[in-house]
Structure formats: structure tokens, C-alpha cells
N, C-alpha and C positions, 0 to 999 in steps of 0.2 A: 608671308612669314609662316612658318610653320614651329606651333607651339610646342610640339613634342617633341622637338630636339634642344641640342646645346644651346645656348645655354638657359632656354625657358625650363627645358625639364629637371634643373637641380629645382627646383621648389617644388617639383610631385614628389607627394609622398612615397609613393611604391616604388622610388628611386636611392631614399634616404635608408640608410644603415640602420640597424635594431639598437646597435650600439649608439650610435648616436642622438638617439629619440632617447636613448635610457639615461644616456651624460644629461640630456638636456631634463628630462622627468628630475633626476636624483637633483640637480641645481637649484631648479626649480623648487621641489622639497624644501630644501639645505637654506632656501631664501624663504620661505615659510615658517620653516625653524627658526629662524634664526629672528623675526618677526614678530613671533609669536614670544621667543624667552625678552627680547626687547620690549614688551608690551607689556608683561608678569613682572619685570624690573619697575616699568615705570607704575605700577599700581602699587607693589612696596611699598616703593619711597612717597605713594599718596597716603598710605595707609599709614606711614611712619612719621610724617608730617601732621594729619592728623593727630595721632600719637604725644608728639612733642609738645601741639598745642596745649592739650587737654591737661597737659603735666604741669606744663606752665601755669595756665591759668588757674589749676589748683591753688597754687604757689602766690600768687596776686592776693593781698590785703586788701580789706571792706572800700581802704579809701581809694586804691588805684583804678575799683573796677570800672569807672566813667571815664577814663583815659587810657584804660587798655580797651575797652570797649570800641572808642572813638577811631585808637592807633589800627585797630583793626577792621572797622569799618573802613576807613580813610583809603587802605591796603587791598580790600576787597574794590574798592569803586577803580585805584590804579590799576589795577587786573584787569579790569571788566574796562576799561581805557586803551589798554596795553592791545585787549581782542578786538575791540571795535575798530582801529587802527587798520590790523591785521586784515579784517574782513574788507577794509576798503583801499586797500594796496599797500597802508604806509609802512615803514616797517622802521622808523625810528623809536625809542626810549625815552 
């Protein structure tokens, strides 16, 4: 077999187009981007969540704070349910 012909040598580089190394760079980019503004969204909505909370619980009377307290521990331990699942394949609710 000889590697430097058809059709071993379309995967050398010094056969490939400029153009084509540049479509694939700019893509390559463009999915980096596009990763990156995905990621700045999802911190937002962490930070807005946050947010919502703190407003709420403003809002919560002397006598509810043992039972929002509770409703939110309770909500934290389902999270942390929801990921340990996650970590060991299951992927039910």
C-alpha cells in the first residue's frame, strides 16, 4: 500500500485548501461562541434565581420562616437526589 496516494493522502495536510482549514477554524470559532454566550445565559438566570429568592424571603412573616426554611431545605436535598442519580446513570424524576 502506498500512503501518499488516493485516497490516503486527502487527510495530509499539505493537500488540504487554505480555504477549507479557514471554514473549518471560523466553525470551530462560531461553536465556541456560541458556548460561551450559552454559558453567560445560564449564569443570569443563576444569578436571577438567586435574586427572586432573596426577594421572597424578604417578603416571609416571623411565623412562616420554619416552614419556608424546611420547603427549602427539603428542595435542596431533591437537587442534590436529582445529581446523584445523574452521576450513577439514572436519569428518572
Amino acid at each position: 500500500m502506498v500512503y501518499n496516494q488516493y485516497p490516503y493522502n486527502i487527510y495530509n495536510p499539505d493537500y488540504l485548501k487554505n480555504v477549507s482549514l479557514q471554514m473549518l477554524q471560523a466553525r470551530m470559532q462560531l461553536e465556541a461562541q456560541n458556548k460561551h454566550f450559552e454559558q453567560q445565559m445560564k449564569i443570569k438566570d443563576m444569578v436571577k434565581a438567586i435574586s427572586d429568592y432573596c426577594e421572597a424571603a424578604r417578603e416571609i412573616e416571623p411565623q412562616y420562616w420554619q416552614e419556608a426554611t424546611a420547603a427549602c431545605v427539603a428542595e435542596i436535598g431533591r437537587q442534590i437526589s436529582i445529581d446523584l442519580q445523574r452521576e450513577r446513570g439514572y436519569t428518572q424524576r
